[in-house]
C-alpha positions in Angstrom: 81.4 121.0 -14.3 82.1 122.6 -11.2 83.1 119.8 -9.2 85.2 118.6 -11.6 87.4 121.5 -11.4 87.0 121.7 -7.8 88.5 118.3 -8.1 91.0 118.6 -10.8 92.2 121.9 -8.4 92.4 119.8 -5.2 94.2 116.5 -7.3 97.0 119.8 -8.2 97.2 121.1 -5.1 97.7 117.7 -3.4 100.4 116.7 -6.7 102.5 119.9 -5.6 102.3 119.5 -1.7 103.8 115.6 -2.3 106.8 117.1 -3.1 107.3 118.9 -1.0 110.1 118.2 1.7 108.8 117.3 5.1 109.3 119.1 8.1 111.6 117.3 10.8 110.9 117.8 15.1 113.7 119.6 15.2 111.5 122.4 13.2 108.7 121.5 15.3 110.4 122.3 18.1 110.4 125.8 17.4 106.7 126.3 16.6 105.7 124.4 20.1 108.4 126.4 22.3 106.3 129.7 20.5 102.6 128.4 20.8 102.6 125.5 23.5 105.3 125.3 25.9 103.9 128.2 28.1 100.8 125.6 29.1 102.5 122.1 28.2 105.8 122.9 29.6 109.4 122.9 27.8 109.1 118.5 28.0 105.5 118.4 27.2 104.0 117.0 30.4 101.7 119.9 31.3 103.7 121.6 33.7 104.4 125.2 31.9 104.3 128.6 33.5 100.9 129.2 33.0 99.5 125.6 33.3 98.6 126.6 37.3 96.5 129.9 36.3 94.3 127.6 34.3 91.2 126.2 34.9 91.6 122.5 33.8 95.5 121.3 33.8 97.0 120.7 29.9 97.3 117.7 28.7 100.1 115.7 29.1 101.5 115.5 25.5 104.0 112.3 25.8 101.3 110.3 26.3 99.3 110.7 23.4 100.6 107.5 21.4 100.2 105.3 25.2 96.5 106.9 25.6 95.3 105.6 21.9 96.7 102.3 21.6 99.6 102.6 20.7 98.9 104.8 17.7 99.9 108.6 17.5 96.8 110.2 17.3 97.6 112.2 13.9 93.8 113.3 13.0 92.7 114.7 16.8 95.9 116.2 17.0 96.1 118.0 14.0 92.2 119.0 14.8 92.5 120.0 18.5 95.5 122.4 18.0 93.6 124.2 14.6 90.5 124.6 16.3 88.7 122.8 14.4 87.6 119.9 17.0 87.0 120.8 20.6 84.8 118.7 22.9 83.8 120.9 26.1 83.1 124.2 27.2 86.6 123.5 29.3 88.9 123.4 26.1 88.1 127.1 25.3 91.1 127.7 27.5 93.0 126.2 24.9 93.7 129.0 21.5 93.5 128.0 18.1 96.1 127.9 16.9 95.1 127.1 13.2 95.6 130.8 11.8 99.1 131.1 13.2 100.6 127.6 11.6 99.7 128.4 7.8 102.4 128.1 5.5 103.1 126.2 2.1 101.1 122.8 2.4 102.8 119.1 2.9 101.1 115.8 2.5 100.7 114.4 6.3 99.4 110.5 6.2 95.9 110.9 8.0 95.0 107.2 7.8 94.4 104.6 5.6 96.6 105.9 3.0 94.9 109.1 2.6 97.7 112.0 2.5 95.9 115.8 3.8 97.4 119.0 2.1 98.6 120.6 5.7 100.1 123.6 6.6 104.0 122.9 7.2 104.6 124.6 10.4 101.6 122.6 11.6 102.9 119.4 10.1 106.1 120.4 11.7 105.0 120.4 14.8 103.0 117.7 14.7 106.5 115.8 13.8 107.6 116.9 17.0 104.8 115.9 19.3 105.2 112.7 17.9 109.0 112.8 18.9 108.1 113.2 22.3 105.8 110.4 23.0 106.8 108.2 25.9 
């Protein structure tokens, strides 16, 4: 019985986020000039103020799509910057930044048709990363 109300629960909450209004860049924008440009830089390319003080240079954000085939990576994306997913004792330098991005939830497309309840400042900024790819 429990996992059907687990499931009934997750089918509502998923039923309300759908429609929900999606976040555009141009809200995005705002979230990555608070959390990202100070290490990415103002265009993305890893080239902030504090990108030289680090260890290991940021990542060059308009070349996610290019670097995966053509595809903007939508799951590692959304994984690296909440802090869920991070592959090397060098990435610590990176925050999470999973607790600061909460908000009322929007369905983002994860692959394969299957749509992830997600907070919508993160989905908004996820919106503008893609916007930036090169």
């Amino acid at each position: 019985m429990r996992y059907i109300l687990s499931g009934l629960a997750a089918a509502v909450t998923l039923a309300a986020c759908m429609n929900a209004e999606m976040p555009d860049a141009s809200e995005g924008r705002a979230a990555y000039d608070a959390n990202c440009a100070m290490c990415h830089g103002a265009s993305g390319t890893g080239d902030g103020p504090l990108a030289g003080d680090l260890s290991v240079k940021p990542v060059n954000l308009t070349t996610l799509t290019r670097d995966n085939g053509g595809a903007f990576p939508v799951n590692r994306v959304l994984s690296y910057i909440d802090g869920y997913k991070r592959k090397a004792a060098e990435d610590v330098e990176m925050p999470e930044f999973g607790l600061l991005l909460e908000g009322p939830s929007v369905p983002i497309e994860t692959g394969e048709g299957v749509f992830t309840p997600t907070p919508r400042p993160l989905a908004a900024l996820l919106a503008y990363m893609e916007s930036i790819q090169k």
